[in-house]
DOTI-452696 format. One record per residue (C-alpha): residue in one letter; x negated, y, z. Coordinates in steps of 0.2 Angstrom, whole numbers, padded with zeros to 4 digits, always signed. Each point is the difference from the previous one (the first is absolute). Example, Ala and Ser with C-alpha at 12.3 -4.5 7.8 and 13.67 -1.06 7.14 Angstrom:
2
a-0062-0022+0039;s-0006+0017-0003;
***
This chain:
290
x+0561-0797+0429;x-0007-0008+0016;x+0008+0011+0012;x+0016+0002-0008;x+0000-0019+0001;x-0004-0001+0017;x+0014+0014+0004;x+0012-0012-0004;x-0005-0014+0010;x+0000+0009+0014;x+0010+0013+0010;x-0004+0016+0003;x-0004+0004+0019;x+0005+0017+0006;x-0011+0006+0015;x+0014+0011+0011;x-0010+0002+0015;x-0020-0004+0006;x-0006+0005+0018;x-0015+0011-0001;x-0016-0007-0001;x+0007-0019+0000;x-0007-0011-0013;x+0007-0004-0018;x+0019-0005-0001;x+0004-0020-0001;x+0005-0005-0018;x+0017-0004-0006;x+0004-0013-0011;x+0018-0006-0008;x+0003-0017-0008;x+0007+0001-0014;x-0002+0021-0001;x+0017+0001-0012;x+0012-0013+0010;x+0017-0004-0008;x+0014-0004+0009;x+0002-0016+0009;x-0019+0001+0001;x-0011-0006+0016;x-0013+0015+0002;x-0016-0002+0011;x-0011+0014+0006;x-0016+0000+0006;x-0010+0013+0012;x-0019-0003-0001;x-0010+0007+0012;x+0012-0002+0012;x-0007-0008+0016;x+0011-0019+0006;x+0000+0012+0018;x+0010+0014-0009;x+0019+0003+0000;x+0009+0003-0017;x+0016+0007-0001;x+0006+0006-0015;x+0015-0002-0013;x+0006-0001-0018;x+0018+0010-0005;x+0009-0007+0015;x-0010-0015+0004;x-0011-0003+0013;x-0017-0009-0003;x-0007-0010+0014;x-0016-0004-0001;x-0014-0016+0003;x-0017-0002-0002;x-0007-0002-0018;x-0016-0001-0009;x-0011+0014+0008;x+0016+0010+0005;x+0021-0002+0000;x+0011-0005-0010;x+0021+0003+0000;x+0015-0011-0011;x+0012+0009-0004;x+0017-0005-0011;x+0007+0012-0016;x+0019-0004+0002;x+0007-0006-0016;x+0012+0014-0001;x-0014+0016+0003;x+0004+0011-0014;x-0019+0005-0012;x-0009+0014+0008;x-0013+0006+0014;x-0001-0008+0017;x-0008+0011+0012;x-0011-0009+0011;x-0010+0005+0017;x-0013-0007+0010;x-0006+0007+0018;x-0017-0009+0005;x-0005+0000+0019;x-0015-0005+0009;x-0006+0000+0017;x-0007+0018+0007;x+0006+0006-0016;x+0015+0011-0009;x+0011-0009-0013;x-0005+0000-0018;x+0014+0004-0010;x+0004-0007-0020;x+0011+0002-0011;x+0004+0000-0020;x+0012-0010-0013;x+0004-0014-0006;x+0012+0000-0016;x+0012-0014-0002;x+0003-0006-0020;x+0017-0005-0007;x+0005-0016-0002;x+0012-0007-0006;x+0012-0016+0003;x+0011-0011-0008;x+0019-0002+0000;x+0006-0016+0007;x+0015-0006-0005;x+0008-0016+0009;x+0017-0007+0003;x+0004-0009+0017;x+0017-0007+0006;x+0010+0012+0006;x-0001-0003+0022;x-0018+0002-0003;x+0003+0018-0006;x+0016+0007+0006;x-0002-0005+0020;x+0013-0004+0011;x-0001+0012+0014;x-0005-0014+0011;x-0015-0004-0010;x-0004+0017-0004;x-0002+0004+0017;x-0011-0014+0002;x-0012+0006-0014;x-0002+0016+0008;x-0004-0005+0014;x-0013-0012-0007;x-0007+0014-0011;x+0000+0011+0016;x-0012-0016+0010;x-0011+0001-0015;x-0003+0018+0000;x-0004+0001+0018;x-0012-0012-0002;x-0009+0006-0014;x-0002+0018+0011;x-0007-0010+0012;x-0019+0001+0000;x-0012-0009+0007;x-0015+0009+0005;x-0012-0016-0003;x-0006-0004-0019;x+0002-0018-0002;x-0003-0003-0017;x-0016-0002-0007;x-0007+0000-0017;x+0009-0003-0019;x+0019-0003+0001;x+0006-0018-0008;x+0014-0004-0011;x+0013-0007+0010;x+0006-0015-0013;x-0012-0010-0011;x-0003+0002-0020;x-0004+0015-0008;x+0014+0008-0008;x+0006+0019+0003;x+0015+0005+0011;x+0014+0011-0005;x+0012+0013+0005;x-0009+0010+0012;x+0008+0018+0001;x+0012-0006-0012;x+0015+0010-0001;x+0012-0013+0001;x+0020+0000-0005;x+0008-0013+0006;x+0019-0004-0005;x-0001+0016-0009;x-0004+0009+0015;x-0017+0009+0005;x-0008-0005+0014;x-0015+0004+0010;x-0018-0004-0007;x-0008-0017+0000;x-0012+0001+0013;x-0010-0015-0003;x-0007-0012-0014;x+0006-0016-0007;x-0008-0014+0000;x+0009-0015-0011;x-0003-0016+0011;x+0008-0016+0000;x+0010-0003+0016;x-0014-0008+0012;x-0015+0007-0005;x-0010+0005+0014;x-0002+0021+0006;x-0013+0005+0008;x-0008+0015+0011;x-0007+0013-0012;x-0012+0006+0015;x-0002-0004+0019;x+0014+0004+0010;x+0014-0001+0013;x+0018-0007-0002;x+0010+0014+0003;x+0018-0008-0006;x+0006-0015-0004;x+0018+0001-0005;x+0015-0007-0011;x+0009+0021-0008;x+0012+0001-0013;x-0009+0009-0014;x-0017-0010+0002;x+0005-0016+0009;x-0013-0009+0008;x-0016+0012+0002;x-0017-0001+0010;x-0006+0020+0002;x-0021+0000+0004;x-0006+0016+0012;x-0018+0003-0007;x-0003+0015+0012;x+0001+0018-0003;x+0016+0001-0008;x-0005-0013-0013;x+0015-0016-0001;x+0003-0010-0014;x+0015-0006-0005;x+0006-0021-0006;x+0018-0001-0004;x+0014-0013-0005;x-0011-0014+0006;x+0008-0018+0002;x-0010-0005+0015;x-0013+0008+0012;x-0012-0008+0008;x-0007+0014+0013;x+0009+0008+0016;x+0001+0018+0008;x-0017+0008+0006;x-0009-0013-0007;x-0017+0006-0008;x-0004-0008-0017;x-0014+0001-0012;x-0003+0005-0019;x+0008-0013-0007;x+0009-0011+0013;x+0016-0005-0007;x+0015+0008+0006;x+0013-0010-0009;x+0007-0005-0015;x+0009+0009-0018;x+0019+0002+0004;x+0014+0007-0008;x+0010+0004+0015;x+0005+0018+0004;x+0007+0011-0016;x-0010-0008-0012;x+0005-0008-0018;x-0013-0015+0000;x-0017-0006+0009;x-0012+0013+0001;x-0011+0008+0015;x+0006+0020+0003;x-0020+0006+0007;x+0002+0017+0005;x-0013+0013+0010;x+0006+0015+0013;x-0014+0012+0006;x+0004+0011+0015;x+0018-0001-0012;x-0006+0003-0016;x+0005-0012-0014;x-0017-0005-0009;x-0003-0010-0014;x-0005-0017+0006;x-0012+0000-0016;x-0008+0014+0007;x-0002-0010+0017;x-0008-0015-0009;x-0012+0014-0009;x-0005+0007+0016;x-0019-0002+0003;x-0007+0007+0014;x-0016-0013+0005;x-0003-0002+0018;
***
């Protein structure tokens, strides 16, 4: 009962290659070991010297590596969209004066499953002029160029912060929304119901990576954590920080809008990782003590 239990907290490491004579393989550890999508997933290599390079991936993701609690530790992002079933992931170890250690195994994503959304919007906030279609494409181009963007530096540190006061739940992440009888695209981020002014703060340490005024989420602040790590503050009615500035865990970045495509006050808190759209919940969870 006891190993079957521990089987399923952990995930199994698969040894593919061990030079001759060299000492016992580094373990491998994944956080949660059965991720859904839109989860946040950590791994953890003990054993591995700080001094050692990790390169290694999961599916088509690469993990880059810090130093972590007697050996290395990678972030990584479950899209919301990856469909149930294994990820193949590989690790290749390298030390100094020595030849590579290479791991690998699986790690099997559950199913989840999201809600349908239904909402009705006026009409020029759905069916777009070309004018301002063009102008939210090329918006949503600027964000997704940003959020491939990684910076090789970890910023945050430690637990992750709710970015609104109180204690209630968001909604609608990976909602599958219709809109005007119309599907659209997943909801990528979580509501948070907020009278307009109430301050928004910086989840983690940060930089300012974009300030900007877009169509679909009005007046956002978009934080660079490092590592491919940014989280997201949309349809804000003011802001109160500027480009490249660096901010920390729980600086106010601005206050509760409704300006963008929204139907009332609310802060739209999102979170991108090396482009995967992850829970924000799952960010808030993340615990990885320094």
């Amino acid at each position: 009962m006891i190993a079957r239990r521990l089987a399923a907290l952990t995930a199994v490491v698969l040894l593919l290659a061990l030079p001759a004579g060299a000492a016992e393989p580094p373990t491998v550890t994944w956080h949660p070991a059965r991720p859904h999508p839109g989860d946040l997933v950590w791994v953890h290599v003990r054993g591995a010297p700080d001094a050692a390079s990790i390169e290694g991936s999961l599916g088509a993701r690469t993990l880059t590596f810090f130093p972590y609690a007697g050996g290395q530790a990678a972030v990584v992002g479950i899209d919301l969209e990856v469909k149930p079933g294994p990820q193949g992931w590989r690790l290749a170890i390298q030390e100094a004066g020595r030849a590579p250690r290479r791991l690998g195994g699986r790690l099997t994503v559950e199913r989840r499953d999201f809600q349908v959304q239904r909402l009705t919007l006026p009409t020029a906030m759905v069916d777009l002029d070309p004018e301002t279609e063009r102008r939210a494409v090329s918006e949503g181009e600027r964000l997704s160029t940003l959020y491939r963007t990684i910076t090789p530096e970890r910023l945050w540190r430690g637990r992750f912060v709710r970015p609104v006061p109180g204690h209630e739940a968001p909604s609608g992440f990976g909602s599958r929304r219709i809109i005007n009888g119309q599907p659209r695209a997943p909801h990528s981020g979580a509501d948070y119901a907020a009278e307009r002014g109430t301050p928004v703060v910086a989840a983690n340490v940060g930089r300012v990576a974009l300030v900007a005024d877009f169509f679909f989420p009005g007046r956002l602040v978009a934080l660079d954590h490092g590592l491919g790590l940014y989280t997201l503050y949309f349809h804000l009615d003011t802001v109160a920080v500027t480009d490249g500035e660096v901010v920390g865990r729980g600086q106010q970045l601005g206050t509760v809008g409704a300006t963008g495509r929204a139907t009332g006050p609310h802060l739209h808190f999102g979170a991108q990782l090396a482009g995967a759209r992850v829970d924000p919940a799952a960010l808030l969870s993340l615990d990885l003590r320094e």
